[in-house]
N, C-alpha and C positions, 0 to 999 in steps of 0.2 A: 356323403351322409355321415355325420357325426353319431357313435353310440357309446351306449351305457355297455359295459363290459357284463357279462350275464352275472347271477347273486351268485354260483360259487368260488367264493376264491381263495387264493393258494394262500395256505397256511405257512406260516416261519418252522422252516425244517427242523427248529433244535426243539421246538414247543413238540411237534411231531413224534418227532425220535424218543424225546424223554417221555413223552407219554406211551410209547410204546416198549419201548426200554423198560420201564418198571412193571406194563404190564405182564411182559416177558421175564419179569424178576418174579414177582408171586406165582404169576399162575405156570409157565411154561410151557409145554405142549399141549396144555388143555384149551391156550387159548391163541388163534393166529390170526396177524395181520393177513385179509384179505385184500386181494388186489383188484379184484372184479367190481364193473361198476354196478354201484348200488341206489344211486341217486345223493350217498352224503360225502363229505368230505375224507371222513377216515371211516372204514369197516373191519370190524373182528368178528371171525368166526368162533362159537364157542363149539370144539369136539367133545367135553362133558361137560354134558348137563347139569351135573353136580355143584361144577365153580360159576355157573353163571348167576345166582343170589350175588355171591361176594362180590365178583366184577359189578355189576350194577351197582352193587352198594360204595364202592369203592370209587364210581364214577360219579356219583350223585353226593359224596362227601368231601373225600380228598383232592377229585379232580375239579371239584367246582362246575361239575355241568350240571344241567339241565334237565330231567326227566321229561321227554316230550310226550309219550307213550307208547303204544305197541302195537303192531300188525302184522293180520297172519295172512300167508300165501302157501296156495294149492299148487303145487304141482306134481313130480313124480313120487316126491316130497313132498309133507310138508317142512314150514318156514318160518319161525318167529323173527320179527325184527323190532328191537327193542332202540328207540331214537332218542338220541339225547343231544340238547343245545350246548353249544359254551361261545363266546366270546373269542378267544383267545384260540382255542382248537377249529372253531367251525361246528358240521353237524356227525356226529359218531352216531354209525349202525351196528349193533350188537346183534348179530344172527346165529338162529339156536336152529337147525334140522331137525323132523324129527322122523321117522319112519310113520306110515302109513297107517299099520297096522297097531303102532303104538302110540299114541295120540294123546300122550302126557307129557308132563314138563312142569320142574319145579315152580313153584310161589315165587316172586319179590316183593309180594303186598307188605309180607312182614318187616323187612328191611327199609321199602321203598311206600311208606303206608299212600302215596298217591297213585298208585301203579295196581290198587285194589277194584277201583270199578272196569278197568282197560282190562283184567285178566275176566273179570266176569262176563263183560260183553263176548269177550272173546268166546269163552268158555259156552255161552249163551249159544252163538252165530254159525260156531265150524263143532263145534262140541270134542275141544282141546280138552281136557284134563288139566288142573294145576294142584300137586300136590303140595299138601302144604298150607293152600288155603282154607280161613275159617268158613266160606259162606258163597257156596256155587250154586249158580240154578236159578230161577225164576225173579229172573233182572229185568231184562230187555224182552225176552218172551215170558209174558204172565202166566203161570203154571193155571189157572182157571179161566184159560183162555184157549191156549196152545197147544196141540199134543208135545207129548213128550219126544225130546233128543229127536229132534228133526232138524237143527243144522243146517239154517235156510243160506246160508253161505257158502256149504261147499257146491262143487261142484254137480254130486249128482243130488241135489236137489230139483225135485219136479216142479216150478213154481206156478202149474197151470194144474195141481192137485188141491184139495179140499187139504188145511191143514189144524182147521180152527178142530177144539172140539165140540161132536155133535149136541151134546146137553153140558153150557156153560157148568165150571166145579163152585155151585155157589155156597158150599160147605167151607171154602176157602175161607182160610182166617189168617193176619199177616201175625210174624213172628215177633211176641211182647219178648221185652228187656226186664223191665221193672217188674217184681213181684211182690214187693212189699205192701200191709194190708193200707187198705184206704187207695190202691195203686187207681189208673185210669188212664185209659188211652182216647185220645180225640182226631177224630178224623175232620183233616181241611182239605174238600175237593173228593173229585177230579172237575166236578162240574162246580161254575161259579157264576154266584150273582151279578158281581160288580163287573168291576175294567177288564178283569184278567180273562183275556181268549183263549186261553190253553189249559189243557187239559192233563194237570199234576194232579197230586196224593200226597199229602202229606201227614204224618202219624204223628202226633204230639203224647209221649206218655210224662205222665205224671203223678205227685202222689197230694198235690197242693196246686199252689197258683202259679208255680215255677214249673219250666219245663224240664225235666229231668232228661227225654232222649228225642231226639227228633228225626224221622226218617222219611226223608223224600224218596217216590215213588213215581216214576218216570214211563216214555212209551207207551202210552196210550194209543198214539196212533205211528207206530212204528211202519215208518215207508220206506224200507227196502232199496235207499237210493246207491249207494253201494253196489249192489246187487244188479241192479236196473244197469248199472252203467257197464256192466262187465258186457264186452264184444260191442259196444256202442264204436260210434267215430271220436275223435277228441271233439270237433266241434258241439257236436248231441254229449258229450259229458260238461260242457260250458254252461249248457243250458239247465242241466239237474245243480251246479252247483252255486249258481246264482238263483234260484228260486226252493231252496229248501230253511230260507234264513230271510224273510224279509225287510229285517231290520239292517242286518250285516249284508245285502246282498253282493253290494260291489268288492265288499273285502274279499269275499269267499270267491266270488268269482276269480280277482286279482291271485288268490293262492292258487286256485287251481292253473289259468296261464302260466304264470312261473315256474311252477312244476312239469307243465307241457312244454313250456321254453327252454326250461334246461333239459328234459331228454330228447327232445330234439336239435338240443345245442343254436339256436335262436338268437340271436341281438338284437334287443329290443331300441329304436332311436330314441335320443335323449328326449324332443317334445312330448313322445307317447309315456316315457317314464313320467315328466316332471308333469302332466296333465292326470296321468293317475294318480299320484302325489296331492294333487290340487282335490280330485273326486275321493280320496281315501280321507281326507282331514273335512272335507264337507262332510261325509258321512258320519264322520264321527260327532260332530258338531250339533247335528240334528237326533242322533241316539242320545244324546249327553243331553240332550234338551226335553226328551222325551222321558229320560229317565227319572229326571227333576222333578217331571210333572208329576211322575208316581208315585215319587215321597211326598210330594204336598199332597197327594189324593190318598195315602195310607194314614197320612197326622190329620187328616179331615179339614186343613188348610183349603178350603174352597177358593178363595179369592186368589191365593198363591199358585193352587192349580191351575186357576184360567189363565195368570201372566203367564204360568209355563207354557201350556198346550198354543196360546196366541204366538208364543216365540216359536215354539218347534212348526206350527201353521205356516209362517212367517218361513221358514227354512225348507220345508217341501213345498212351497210355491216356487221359492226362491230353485231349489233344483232341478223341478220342472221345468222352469223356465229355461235354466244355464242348459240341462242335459237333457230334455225331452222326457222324464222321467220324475216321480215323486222321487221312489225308491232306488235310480241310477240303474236298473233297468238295460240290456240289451246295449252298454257301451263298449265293455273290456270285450278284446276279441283274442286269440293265439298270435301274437307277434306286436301287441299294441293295443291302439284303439279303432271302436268303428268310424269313428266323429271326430273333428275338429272343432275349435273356437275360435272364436274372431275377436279381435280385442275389445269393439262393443259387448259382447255377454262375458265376457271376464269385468270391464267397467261393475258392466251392470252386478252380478256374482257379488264384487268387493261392495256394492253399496247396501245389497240387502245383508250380506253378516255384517255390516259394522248396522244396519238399525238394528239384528235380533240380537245381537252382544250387547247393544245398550242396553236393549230392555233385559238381557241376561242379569249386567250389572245391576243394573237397580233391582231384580230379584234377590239377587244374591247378598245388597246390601239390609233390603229390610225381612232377611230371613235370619240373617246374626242376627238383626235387634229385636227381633218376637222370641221371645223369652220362655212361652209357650211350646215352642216350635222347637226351640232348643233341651228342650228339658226329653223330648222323646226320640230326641237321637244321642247329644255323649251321654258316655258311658255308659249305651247301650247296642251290644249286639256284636260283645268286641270279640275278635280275633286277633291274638298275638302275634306278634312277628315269627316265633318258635313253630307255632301251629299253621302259620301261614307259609312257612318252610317248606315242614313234612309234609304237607299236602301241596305243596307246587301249585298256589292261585294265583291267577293271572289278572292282566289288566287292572283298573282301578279298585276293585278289590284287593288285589296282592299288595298294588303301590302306597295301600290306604296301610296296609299294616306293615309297611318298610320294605317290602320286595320292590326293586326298584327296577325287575326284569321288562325292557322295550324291546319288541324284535326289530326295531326302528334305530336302536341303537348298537344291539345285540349282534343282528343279522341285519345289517344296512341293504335297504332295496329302493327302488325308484329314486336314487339320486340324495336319499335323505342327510346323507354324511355330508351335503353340499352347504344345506341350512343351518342355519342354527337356530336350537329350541331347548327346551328344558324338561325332561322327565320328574311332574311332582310327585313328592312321595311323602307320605306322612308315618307315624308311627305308634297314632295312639287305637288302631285298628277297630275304632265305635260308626258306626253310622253316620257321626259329624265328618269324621274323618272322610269316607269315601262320598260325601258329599261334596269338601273341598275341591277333593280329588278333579271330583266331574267339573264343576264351575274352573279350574286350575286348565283342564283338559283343554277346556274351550277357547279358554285365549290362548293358550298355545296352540291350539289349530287353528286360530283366524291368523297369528304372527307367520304360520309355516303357511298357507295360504297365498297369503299377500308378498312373500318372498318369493315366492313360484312362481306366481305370476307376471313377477316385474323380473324374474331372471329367463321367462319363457322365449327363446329365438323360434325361429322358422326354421322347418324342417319336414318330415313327414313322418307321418303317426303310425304305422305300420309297416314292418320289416317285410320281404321279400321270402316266402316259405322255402322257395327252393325245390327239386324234385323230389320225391315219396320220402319218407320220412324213414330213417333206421329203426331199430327199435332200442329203445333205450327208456331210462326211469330217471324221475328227474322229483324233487322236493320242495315246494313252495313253500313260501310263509310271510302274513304278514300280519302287523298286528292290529289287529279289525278292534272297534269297540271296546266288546265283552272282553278281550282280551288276544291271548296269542291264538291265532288260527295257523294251522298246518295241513296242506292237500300232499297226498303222494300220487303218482301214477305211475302205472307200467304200462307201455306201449309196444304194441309189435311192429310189424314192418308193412304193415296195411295201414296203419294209423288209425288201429281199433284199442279201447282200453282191456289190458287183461287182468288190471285191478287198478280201483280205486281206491282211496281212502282220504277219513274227512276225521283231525284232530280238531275238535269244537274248542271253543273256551269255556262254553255253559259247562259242556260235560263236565272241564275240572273242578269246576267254582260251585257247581252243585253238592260237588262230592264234601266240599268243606263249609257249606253251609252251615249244617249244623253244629259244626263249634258255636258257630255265632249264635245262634237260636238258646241252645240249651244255657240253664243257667239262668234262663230273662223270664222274664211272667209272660202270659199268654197274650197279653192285650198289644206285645212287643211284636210277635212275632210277623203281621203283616207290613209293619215296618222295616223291621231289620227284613225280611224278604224282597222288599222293595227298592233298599238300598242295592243289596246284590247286583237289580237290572239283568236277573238271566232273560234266556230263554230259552223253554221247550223245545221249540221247533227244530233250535241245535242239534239237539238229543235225539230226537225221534226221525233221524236222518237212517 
């Protein structure tokens, strides 16, 4: 049986060295290479607290990584680990101790301004301290909801207690920026008329027709899946993380395997890689299609709307058909897949995306020439490349304002390094732009597609587990939709999880929303919204 060599791989010893080398030049004793497995490629322990701002900051400018974000683990200790991507090094864990009884630890929001909503969940969930920060407390648990400092993530939390409080705080007033006279702030959501199923918040202050600040407000229905998964089996952890994302479902699913695959040290066989491959780039084909539809349905483009949703229809029948499933649904399993295909439903596959690409194209051709349609996406809703930096956004949003970050190219998995395809990426960061993006997206997932399938041999889809599993942690990632998705797990020697964790893409791309918002008149802002393509449901995981 021919395999795919699992996603960690060895790094060039001199990139290694020199990056540890120099960190051994500034910081010295306060900061050591770790040798113990972590789930990433390279680990540093920080022993003060004090240098780990700079080290971050120093990884995320100099070294050219990645800020992936941060999570925290219970044990005798507590355990920050602060993850970061790069290309050329692989995945770097920066781990912070802290004692029990002391449950602080400095800021990087300052330095690392994407690293500011990861400290507040944080801060939120185990009730960590981060000195240093502007703005802790009533994020994820809503202060006129929730009692206070309950820390539904450590350990000794009761989660079979009453924790709401008993007479909602409906005195509760969120916290204005603006105070200058004629000021006003506008509330959009949580509850909505139209398309939108989920249940956001968003504060628009202003003092005119322009939005001066704008502040999304998340976790509505915060479900504890995290939590839920602690002492689960890994298979019962498959199933929380494939249905808390119905749009991304297979991506999410595929991060968490990988993650299970490598602490278990796994070899996944090449048909089950290059068949996920094949199920990762459908998926995203049908989000991209969906997401089209939203912007014609925010410009009031009715007639635009119907060819969208007729093409994305056209594309969940179509993977019903190929995979048993609208959504893909119940495929990915730990070592593979559950299913096979026969080359009849691959025929079939390639003939329904080349008719919803056509009708893509032709969308895409008489959406340049509506003039109309144009005029309410450039030069509106932009995000510079500068600002789409310091906040670390992902996927077609990031690639819309020159971040040209692919975990597809970045962190090669399922065979991708085998095809060939092209990351678009534009630079003028407006709403036109990350429209391209998605339309750009699509033929490049029906080209990687249609490669996969003509390079698919015979084989089997699912690797041999082996007896009981060690216990070991292992890091997934792939890059689903919305953007880069990252599962972590830790496993014991029963093959129960002792944490889980779920890096979203909403989560990051929320956070930099508002660049794009503020600055545009109000009548923008379901548009530029629309563009984004998040989702809640990410968040409220």
């Amino acid at each position: 049986m021919t395999v795919i060599p699992p996603t960690r791989a060895k790094r060039p010893a001199a990139d290694v060295g020199a990056l540890s080398a120099e960190i051994d030049k500034r910081f010295g004793a306060a900061v050591a290479l770790l040798r113990q497995d972590t789930g990433a490629d390279l680990s540093f322990l920080v022993q003060d607290p004090a240098f780990l701002p700079a080290l971050c900051e120093f990884l995320a400018t100099e070294a050219n990584c990645w800020f992936a974000g941060v999570m925290a683990e219970e044990g005798q200790q507590w355990r920050l680990c602060y993850l970061f991507l790069s290309a050329r090094l692989g995945s770097i864990c920066i781990l912070l101790p802290l004692l029990k009884d002391a449950c602080t630890a400095p800021s990087i929001s300052a330095r690392i301004h994407a690293a500011d909503w990861y400290e507040r969940e944080v801060e939120d969930l185990f009730g960590i301290e981060f000195e240093g920060h502007p703005r802790l407390g009533d994020f994820v648990l809503h202060d006129q909801v929730w009692q206070e400092r309950i820390a539904p993530m450590r350990k000794s939390f009761d989660p079979y207690q009453r924790h709401f409080k008993k007479q909602p705080q409906t005195a509760w007033r969120p916290t204005l920026v603006v105070r200058d006279p004629g000021a006003f702030a506008m509330p959009v959501g949580p509850v909505y008329e139209g398309g939108l199923g989920e249940s956001i918040h968003f504060l628009l202050e202003t003092v005119g027709e322009d939005v001066v600040r704008a502040l999304p407000r998340l976790f509505y229905h915060y479900r504890a899946v995290e939590k839920i998964a602690q002492g689960k089996y890994l298979t019962e952890g498959l199933l929380l993380a494939e249905r808390f994302s119905a749009k991304s479902a297979f991506a999410h699913s595929l991060a968490y395997c990988q993650a299970v695959e490598q602490a278990l040290h796994l070899e996944v066989p090449v048909r089950a890689q290059v068949l996920r491959l094949v199920l990762c780039e459908l998926e995203r084909i049908r989000h991209h299609a969906g997401v089209i539809e939203g912007i014609c349905q925010s410009t009031a483009l009715s007639v635009a709307q119907a060819h969208a949703a007729i093409a994305e229809e056209e594309l969940l029948r179509a993977s019903c058909a190929f995979a048993g499933h609208r959504y893909l649904y119940g495929l990915n399993t730990v070592g593979g897949l559950r299913r096979d295909f026969d080359s009849a439903a691959c025929r079939d596959l390639l003939r329904a995306l080349e008719r919803a690409g056509e009708q893509l194209e032709r969308l895409d051709e008489r959406l340049r020439l509506t003039s109309s349609f144009l005029d309410r996406l450039e030069d509106v809703g932009i995000v510079s490349p500068e600002a789409a930096t310091d906040l670390n956004l992902v996927g077609p949003v990031g690639r819309a304002s020159g971040l040209s970050h692919d975990l597809r190219r970045l962190r090669p998995y399922c065979g991708y390094r085998k095809f060939r395809f092209q990351v678009p990426c534009e630079s003028e960061g407006d709403g036109y732009a990350r429209l391209r993006i998605l339309f750009a997206e699509i033929r490049e997932s029906s080209g990687l597609i249609l490669q996969a399938l003509e390079s698919l041999e015979p084989g089997s889809i699912v690797c041999d587990q082996g007896p009981n599993p060690a216990p070991g942690v292992g890091i997934g990632w792939v890059e689903a939709p919305i953007g880069a998705a990252i599962h972590c797990v830790c496993a014991d020697g029963d093959g129960r999880l002792e944490r889980y964790r779920i890096l979203s893409p909403s989560f990051r791309n929320f956070l930099g929303l508002h660049v794009a918002v503020e600055n545009f008149a109000f009548q923008d802002f379901p548009i530029i919204l629309a563009t984004f393509g998040l989702s809640a449901t990410e968040c409220d995981r």
